[in-house]
N, C-alpha and C positions, 0 to 999 in steps of 0.2 A: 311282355314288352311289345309296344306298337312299333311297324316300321312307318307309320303314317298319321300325325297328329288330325288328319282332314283328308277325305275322300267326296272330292264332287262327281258328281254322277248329274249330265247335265249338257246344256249345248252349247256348240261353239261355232259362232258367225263371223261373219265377216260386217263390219259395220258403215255403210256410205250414209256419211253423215253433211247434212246441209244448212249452215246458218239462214235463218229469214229473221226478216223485221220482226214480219207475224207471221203464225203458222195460219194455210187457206182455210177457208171455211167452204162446206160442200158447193163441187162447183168453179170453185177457184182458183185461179193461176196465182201466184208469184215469185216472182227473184229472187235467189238466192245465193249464198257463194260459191266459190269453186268448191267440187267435189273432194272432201277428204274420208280414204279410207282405213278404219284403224280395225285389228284384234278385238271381238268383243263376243256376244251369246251370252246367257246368263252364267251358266257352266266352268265357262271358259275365264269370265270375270271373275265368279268366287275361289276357284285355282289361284290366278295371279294374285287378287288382294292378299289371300291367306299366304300364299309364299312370299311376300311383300314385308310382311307384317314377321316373316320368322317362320312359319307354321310348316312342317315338314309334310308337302301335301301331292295328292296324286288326281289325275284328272281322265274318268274315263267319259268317254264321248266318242264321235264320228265325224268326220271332217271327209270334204271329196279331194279326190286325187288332181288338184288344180292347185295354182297359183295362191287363189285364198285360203286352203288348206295348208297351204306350207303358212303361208305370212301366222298361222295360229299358230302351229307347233314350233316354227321358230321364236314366238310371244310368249311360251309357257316356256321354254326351256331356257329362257332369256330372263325370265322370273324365280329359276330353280322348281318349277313343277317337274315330278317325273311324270312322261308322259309315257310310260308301257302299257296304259289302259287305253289311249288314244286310238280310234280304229280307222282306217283310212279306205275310201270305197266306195261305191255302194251309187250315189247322186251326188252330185254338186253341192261344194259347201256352202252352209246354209247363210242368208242374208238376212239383214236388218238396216230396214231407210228408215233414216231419222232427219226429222227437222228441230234445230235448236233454233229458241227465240231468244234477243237480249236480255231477257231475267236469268235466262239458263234453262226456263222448262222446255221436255222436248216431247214428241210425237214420235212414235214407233212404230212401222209394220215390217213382221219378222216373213222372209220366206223359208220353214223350216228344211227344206233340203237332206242334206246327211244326218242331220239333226232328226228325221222321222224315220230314218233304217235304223236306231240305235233297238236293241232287241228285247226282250227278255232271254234271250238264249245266249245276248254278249252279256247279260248282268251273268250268267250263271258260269260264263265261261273264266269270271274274272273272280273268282271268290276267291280267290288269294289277296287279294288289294281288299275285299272285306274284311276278313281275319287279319289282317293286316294294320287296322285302321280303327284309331279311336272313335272320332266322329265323322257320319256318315249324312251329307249334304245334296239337296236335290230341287228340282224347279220342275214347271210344268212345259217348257220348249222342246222337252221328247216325249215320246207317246206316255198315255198313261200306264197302259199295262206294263211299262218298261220300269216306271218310279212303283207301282205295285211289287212286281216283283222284285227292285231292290230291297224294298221291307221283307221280303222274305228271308232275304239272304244275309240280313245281319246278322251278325256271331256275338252273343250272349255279352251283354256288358258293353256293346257300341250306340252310341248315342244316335240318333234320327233327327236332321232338323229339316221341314221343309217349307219351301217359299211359292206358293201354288200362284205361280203369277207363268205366262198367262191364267187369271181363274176357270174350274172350271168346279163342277161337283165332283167329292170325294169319297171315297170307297170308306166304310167304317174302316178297315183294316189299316188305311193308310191313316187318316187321323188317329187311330188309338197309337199309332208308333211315334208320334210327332212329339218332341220335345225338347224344341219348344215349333210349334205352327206360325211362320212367321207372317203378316197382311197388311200393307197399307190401306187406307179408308175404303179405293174401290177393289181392292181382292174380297177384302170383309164381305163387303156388301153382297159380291156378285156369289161367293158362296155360303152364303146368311136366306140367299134368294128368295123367296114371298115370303119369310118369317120378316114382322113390322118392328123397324131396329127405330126405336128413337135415344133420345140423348145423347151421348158421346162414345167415344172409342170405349171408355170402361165399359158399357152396357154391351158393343160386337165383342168385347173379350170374354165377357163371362157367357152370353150364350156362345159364341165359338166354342169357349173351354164346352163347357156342358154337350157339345156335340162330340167329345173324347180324345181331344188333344189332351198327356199331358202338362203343357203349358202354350201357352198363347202372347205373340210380342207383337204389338201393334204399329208401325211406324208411323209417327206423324210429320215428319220434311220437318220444316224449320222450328215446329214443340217438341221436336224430342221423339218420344218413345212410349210406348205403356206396357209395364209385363204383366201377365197375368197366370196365377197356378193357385192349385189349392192351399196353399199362405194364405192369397190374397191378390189384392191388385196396387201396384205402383208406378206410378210416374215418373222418366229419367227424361229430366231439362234437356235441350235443347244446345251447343256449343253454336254461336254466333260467329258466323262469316261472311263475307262476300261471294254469292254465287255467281259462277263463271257459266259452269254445263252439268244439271243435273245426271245427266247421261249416266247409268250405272252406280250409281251411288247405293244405291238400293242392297246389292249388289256385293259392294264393301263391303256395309252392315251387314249381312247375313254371315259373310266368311268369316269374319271380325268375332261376331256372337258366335257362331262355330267354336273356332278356334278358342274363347276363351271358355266357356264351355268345357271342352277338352282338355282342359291345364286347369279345371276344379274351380272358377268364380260362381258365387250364385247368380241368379240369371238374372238379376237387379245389376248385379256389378259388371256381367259379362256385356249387358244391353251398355251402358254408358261406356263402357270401351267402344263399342260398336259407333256409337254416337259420335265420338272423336272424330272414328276414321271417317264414317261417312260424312262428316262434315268436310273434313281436310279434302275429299275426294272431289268436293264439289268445287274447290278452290283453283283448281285447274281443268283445260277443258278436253274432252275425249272419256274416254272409260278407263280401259285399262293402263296407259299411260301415266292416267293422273292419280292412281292409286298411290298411297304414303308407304313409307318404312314406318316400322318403330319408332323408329329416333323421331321424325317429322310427326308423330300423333305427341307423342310425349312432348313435342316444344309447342303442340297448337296452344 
C-alpha cells in the first residue's frame, strides 16, 4: 500500500510575473504591468496540480528561509501537499521572471537559488517518501546529479516520469528509467542535439524512444499531444479554449499524466487526461492558482 499516489522531486520559486504588449527583443525596453508575485518552480507546480486534481502527493524540494519560502509552503499545504520532504536553508528561494504577452505566451528566466542546494545526500535522506510513493516525478530546475540519483533510489515497482526542461543531455541511466520521458517541440530538439530531426513530433518520438526512454509524450500546446512506446505512436487532440497565461501549463500536464499513470490508464488515456487539465490551466492566469479540481476538468 502507497502513502503517496505522486512524489515530485523538483523546484520551487517564487514567480514575478509581468504582463507586456510584447515580449523585448534583444536590447529592448518595454512597459509592463504592475508586479505580480505568485507560488510557482516546476516542482512546486506539479505537487499543487496533482493535489488539485485528488492525487495524494508529497513534494521534496528546498526553499530559503525568507518571505518567498514561506508564501510556497503556505501554497502547498493550502493545496493538501505534505510538505515533510520540503527542506528549508541553505540560499534564497529560488526565482522566476516572467513576461506574459496578450496571447498568454510567456518568457521565463529562473534564478535557481535553494533550488541548486537540493542534494543527492537530501534524495537519499528522504527514502521513505520513495518507498512510500507510487509514482515518482521530476524536472531539470535542480542539479542533475540530484534527479540522477533520484533514479537510484526508486523502490521496485515505482514508476519514473521525467520532464527535462530546463533541456539539457542526459545520462543513459536516467533515460533508461523514464516512463514515460516527457518534451515539448524545443526540449526534443535541444536533447536530439546535432542528430538531423526532420518531419514531425512522431519522428523526435521514436528516435527519443530509441535513445531508452521506456515511453516518450510529446506536448504539442494547442494539437494536443503524441505518445509514443513500443505499441506504437498516437496522437491525443487537442481540448479547445481561450488562452489567458500559458504560464505552467506544462506543468499541469505532467502531474496529470503522473497521477493517472499511477491509478493504471494506459498512457494514451492517461495523456488526454492530461490534456484537459492543461487546457483548463491555461483558462486562467498565474500557474499554480489557475490549476483545476477534478470536478472543473470533468465539466471542460
Amino acid at each position: 500500500m502507497y502513502d503517496y499516489d505522486l512524489l515530485v522531486i523538483g523546484s520551487a520559486n517564487a514567480d514575478l510575473v509581468i504582463g507586456v504588449d510584447r515580449r523585448p527583443g534583444p536590447g529592448e525596453t518595454v512597459l509592463g504591468s504592475d508586479l505580480a508575485v505568485h507560488p510557482g518552480g516546476k516542482g512546486a507546480n506539479q505537487a499543487v496540480a496533482a493535489a488539485r486534481l485528488g492525487a495524494r502527493t508529497a513534494l521534496l524540494a528546498r526553499v530559503g528561509d525568507d518571505a518567498h519560502g514561506r508564501l510556497l509552503l503556505d501554497a502547498q499545504r493550502a493545496a493538501g501537499v505534505d510538505t515533510v520532504g520540503v527542506l528549508v536553508g541553505g540560499a534564497p528561494t529560488g526565482v522566476a521572471l516572467i513576461t506574459v504577452d496578450p496571447s498568454g505566451d510567456n518568457s521565463i528566466v529562473v534564478s535557481p537559488g535553494a533550488n541548486g542546494k537540493l542534494t543527492p545526500g537530501d534524495v537519499r535522506a528522504a527514502g521513505s517518501l520513495f518507498h512510500a510513493s507510487r509514482v515518482v516525478s521530476a524536472q531539470l530546475e535542480i542539479p542533475l546529479e540530484t534527479v540522477v540519483e533520484a533514479v537510484r533510489n526508486l523502490a521496485p515497482g515505482t514508476r519514473f516520469v521525467l520532464n527535462p526542461s530546463p533541456p539539457r543531455p542526459l545520462p543513459a541511466e536516467v533515460l533508461a528509467a523514464c516512463d514515460p520521458l516527457i518534451v515539448n517541440e524545443h526540449e526534443a530538439k535541444a536533447i536530439l542535439g546535432d542528430v538531423p530531426v526532420g518531419g514531425g513530433a512522431a519522428d523526435w518520438a521514436r528516435i527519443l524512444l530509441a535513445r531508452g526512454p521506456r515511453s516518450v509524450v510529446v506536448t504539442l500546446g494547442a494539437q494536443g499531444a503524441l505518445v509514443a512506446s513500443a505499441r506504437g505512436v498516437d496522437l491525443v487532440p487537442a481540448v479547445r479554449v481561450d488562452a489567458v497565461d500559458t504560464t505552467g501549463a506544462g506543468d499541469a500536464f505532467t502531474a496529470a499524466l503522473a497521477w493517472r499513470l499511477g491509478q493504471g490508464d494506459a498512457l494514451a488515456d492517461a495523456a488526454a487526461y492530461a490534456v484537459r487539465v492543461g487546457a483548463a490551466a491555461v483558462t486562467r492566469a498565474g500557474a499554480q492558482e489557475a490549476y483545476p479540481t477534478r470536478e472543473e476538468v470533468a465539466a471542460l
